[in-house]
N, C-alpha and C positions, 0 to 999 in steps of 0.2 A: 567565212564561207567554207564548205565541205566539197574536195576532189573528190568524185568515186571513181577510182581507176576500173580499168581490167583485169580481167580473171590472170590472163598471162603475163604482167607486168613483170619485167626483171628489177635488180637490184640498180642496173645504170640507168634503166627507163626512169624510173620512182627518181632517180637521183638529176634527170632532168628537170625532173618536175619541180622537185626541191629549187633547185637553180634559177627556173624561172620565177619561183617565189621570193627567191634572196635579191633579185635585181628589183622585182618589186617593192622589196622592204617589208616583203610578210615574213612570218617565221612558222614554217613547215613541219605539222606535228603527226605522227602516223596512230591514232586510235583503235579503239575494235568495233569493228564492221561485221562480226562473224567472218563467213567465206569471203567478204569482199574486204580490199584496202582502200582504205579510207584516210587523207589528210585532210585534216583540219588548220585551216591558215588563218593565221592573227596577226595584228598592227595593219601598219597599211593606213594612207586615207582613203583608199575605196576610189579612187576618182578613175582606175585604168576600167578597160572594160575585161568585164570576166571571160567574156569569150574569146580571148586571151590563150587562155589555159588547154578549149578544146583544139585548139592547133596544135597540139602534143599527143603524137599516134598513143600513148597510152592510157589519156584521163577519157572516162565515157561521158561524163556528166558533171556539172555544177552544179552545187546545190546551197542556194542563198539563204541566210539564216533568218533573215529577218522576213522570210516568207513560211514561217511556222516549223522547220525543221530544221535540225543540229543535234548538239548533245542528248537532246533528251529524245530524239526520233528515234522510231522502231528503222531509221534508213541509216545508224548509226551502229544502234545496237538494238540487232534483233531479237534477242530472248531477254526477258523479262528480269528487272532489276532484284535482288535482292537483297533485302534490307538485315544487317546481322549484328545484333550486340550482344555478346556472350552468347548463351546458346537461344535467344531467341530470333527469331527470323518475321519480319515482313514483307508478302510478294511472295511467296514459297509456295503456297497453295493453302495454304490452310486462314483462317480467319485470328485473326490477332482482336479482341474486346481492350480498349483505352476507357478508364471508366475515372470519374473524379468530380468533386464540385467545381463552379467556375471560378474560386478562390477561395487559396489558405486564409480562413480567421478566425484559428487557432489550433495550438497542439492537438489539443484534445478532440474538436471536429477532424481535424485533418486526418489523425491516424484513427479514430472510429469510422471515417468510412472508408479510409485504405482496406482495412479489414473488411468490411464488406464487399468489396469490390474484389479483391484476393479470393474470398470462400468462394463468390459468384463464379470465377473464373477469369475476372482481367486479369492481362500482362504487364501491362503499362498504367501507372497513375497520372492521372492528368490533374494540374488545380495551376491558379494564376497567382504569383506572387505579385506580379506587373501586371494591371487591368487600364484596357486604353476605354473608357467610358464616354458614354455622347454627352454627359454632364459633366463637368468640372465638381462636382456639388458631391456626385457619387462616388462611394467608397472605390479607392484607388490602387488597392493591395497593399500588403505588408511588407514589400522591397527583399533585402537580402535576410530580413528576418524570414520570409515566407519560404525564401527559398532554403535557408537553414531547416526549417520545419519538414522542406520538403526530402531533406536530405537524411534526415531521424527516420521519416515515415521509410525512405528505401531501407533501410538498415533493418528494421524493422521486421518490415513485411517481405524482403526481397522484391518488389513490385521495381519496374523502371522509372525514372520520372519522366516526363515529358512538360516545359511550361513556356511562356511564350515571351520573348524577347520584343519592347516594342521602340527601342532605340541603340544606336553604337556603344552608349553607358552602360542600359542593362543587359545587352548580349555579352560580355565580356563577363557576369558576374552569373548570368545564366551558363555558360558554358561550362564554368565554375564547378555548378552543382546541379545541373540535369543532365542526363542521359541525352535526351533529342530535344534538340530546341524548335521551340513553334513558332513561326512568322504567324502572325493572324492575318486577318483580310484587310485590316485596314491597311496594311504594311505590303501588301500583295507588290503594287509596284513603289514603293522605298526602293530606288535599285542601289544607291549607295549603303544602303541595310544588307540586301540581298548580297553584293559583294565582298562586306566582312563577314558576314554568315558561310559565305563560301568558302573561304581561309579560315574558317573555323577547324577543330578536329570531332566535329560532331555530327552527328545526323542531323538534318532540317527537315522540318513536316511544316509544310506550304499550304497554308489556304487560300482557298480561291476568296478572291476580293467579290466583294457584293455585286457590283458590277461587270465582272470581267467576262470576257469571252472567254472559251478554252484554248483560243491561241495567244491571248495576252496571259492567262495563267501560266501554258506551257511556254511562252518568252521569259515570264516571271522566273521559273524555275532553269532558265537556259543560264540567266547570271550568273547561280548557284553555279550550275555545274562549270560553266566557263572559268568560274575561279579553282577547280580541282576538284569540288567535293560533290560526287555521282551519289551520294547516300542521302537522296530524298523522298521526301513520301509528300506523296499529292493529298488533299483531304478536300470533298467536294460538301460546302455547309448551307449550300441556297443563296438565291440570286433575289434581287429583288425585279419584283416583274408589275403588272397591273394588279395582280392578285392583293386580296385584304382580308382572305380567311387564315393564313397565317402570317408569322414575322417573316419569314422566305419563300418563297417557292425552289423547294430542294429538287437539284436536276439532278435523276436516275442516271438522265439517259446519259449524262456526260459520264458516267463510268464506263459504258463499253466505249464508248465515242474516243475518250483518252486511252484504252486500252489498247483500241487500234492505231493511234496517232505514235503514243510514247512507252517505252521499256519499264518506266516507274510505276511502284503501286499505289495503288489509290485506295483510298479510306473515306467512307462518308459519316457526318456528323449530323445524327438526325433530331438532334436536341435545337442546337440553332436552326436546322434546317425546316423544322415547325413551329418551333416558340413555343409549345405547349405539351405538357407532359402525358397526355392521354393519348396525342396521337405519335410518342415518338417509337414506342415498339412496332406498329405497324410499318415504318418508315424502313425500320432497323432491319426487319424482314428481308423487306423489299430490296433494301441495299444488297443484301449476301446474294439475294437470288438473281439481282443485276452484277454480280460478281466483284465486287467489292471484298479488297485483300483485309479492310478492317472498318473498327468502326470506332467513334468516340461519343462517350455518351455522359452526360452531365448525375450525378448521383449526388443527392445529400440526405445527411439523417435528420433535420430540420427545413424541408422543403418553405415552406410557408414562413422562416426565420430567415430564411439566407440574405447573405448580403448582397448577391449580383445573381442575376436567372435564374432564382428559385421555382417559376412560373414553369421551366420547362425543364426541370430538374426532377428525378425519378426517388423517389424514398427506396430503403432497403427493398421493402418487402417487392416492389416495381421491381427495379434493378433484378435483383434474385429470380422472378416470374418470367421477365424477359428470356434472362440467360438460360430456363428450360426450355423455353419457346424457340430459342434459336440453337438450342445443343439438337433438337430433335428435325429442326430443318437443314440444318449441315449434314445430318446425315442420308436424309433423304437424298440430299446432292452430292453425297459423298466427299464431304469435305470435313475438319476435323475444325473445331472452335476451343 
């Protein structure tokens, strides 16, 4: 749970506070709250009652975590997370493009469409060394050879990598050799995933599981941050709903929705989030101008050969077409891509 004291709390006040945490067996952390202080208390079996705490002339309010707020609440930290690896930034204002196929399989594919993706204007190369597939029958990635591949392509091209870890084994070899590591949705709640990801020293980009609400995603990501590591990026890929005109029904609206809830930026993927490659630039649009700090987008130079989502997977010439379409609506909204 999260204290939110008062404006005027002194150093002995806070230090009661403390005190009655220690008799409880919690252990009393002071966070950033912007203008307000804020502790945050861990261990504990929870069985006292929280209001407890408001009998202490200094706390104004409690605030329970497992009712949608904590680490990742804008009631925690109010200004906007910002994601930073060398000099790039996500969550800064401008639009970050993640572009890649849905897996390395091979040198030569992988770093011919790095390169494409690089000239379009991605920052980040996205591809799956590790592929959790609904078939056991279907191609399952190249393992730490993908990710070696993927490590040539940075060198390469300067591009980031980002790829997706889908158990304790391959997160340990992903951390390795990607830049930001990707929980996919099927891993959404893995919590004992999400909490060696958190002791990781790398950024996580968390997708929202097929299923989930925004407050099970934003719990998703509380793990994360509860183990130390505040460098996540939300990605919203589509839910599945009644609908059967595409593979998801991609929710827009959870972008402002979690804007207003959480500090973290969010990125939509509109490749999964339609299944189908004609209508992902339209989607793509849609995302920036629902304010979307980025996007990921599936590209290969053999759409119709690939080994996993080539269906909703964009060729160069796509890919390229796209990124004038959307350099010219950033600007119109004054944002930079």
């Amino acid at each position: 749970m999260i204290l939110v004291l008062k404006n005027n709390c002194g150093a002995e006040e806070i230090g009661l506070v403390k005190g009655k945490a220690e008799e409880l067996n919690l252990q009393a952390e002071i966070i950033n709250g912007g203008s307000r202080t804020l502790l945050l208390l861990r261990g504990g079996d929870y069985s006292f009652d929280a209001r407890e705490f408001l009998t202490l002339p200094c706390v104004e309010r409690v605030v329970q975590l497992d009712r949608g707020a904590g680490l990742v609440s804008r009631e925690t930290t109010p200004q906007p997370t910002v994601i930073r690896i060398d000099e790039l930034s996500i969550g800064g204002g401008d639009v970050v493009v993640i572009a890649g196929p849905c897996a390395v399989e091979s040198p030569e594919q992988t770093l011919a469409i790095a390169e494409v993706v690089r000239k379009g204007g991605a920052k980040i190369f996205r591809a799956g060394a590790f592929k959790p597939r609904t078939s056991p029958y279907s191609f399952q990635g190249l393992g730490e050879q993908g990710l070696k591949i993927l490590a040539d392509v940075r060198s390469e091209t300067g591009l980031k990598i980002v790829t997706e870890a889908m158990d304790e084994a391959s997160l340990g070899l992903v951390e390795k050799y990607a830049d930001i590591i990707q929980i996919g949705s099927r891993n959404m709640q893995n919590y004992s995933l999400l909490q060696v990801a958190g002791r990781t020293g790398k950024p996580i980009l968390l997708k929202r599981g097929m299923a989930a609400t925004i407050d099970e995603w934003l719990m998703a990501a509380e793990y994360i941050l509860n183990e130390g590591q505040d460098q996540v990026i939300l990605c919203e890929r589509g839910v599945r709903t009644f609908s059967d005109h595409s593979r998801f029904t991609l929710d827009l609206g959870a972008v402002p929705a979690v804007k207003e809830l959480s500090h973290l930026p969010v990125i939509v993927d509109p490749s999964h989030g339609t299944g189908y490659r004609g209508r992902v630039p339209a989607m793509a649009r849609a995302a920036i101008a629902a304010g979307a700090d980025g996007l990921m987008i599936e590209v290969h130079n053999h759409p119709d050969e690939a080994l996993s989502d080539g269906v909703q997977s964009l060729d160069p010439v796509g890919f390229t077409n796209l990124m004038h379409e959307l350099r010219r609506l950033a600007e119109a909204l004054e944002i930079r891509i």
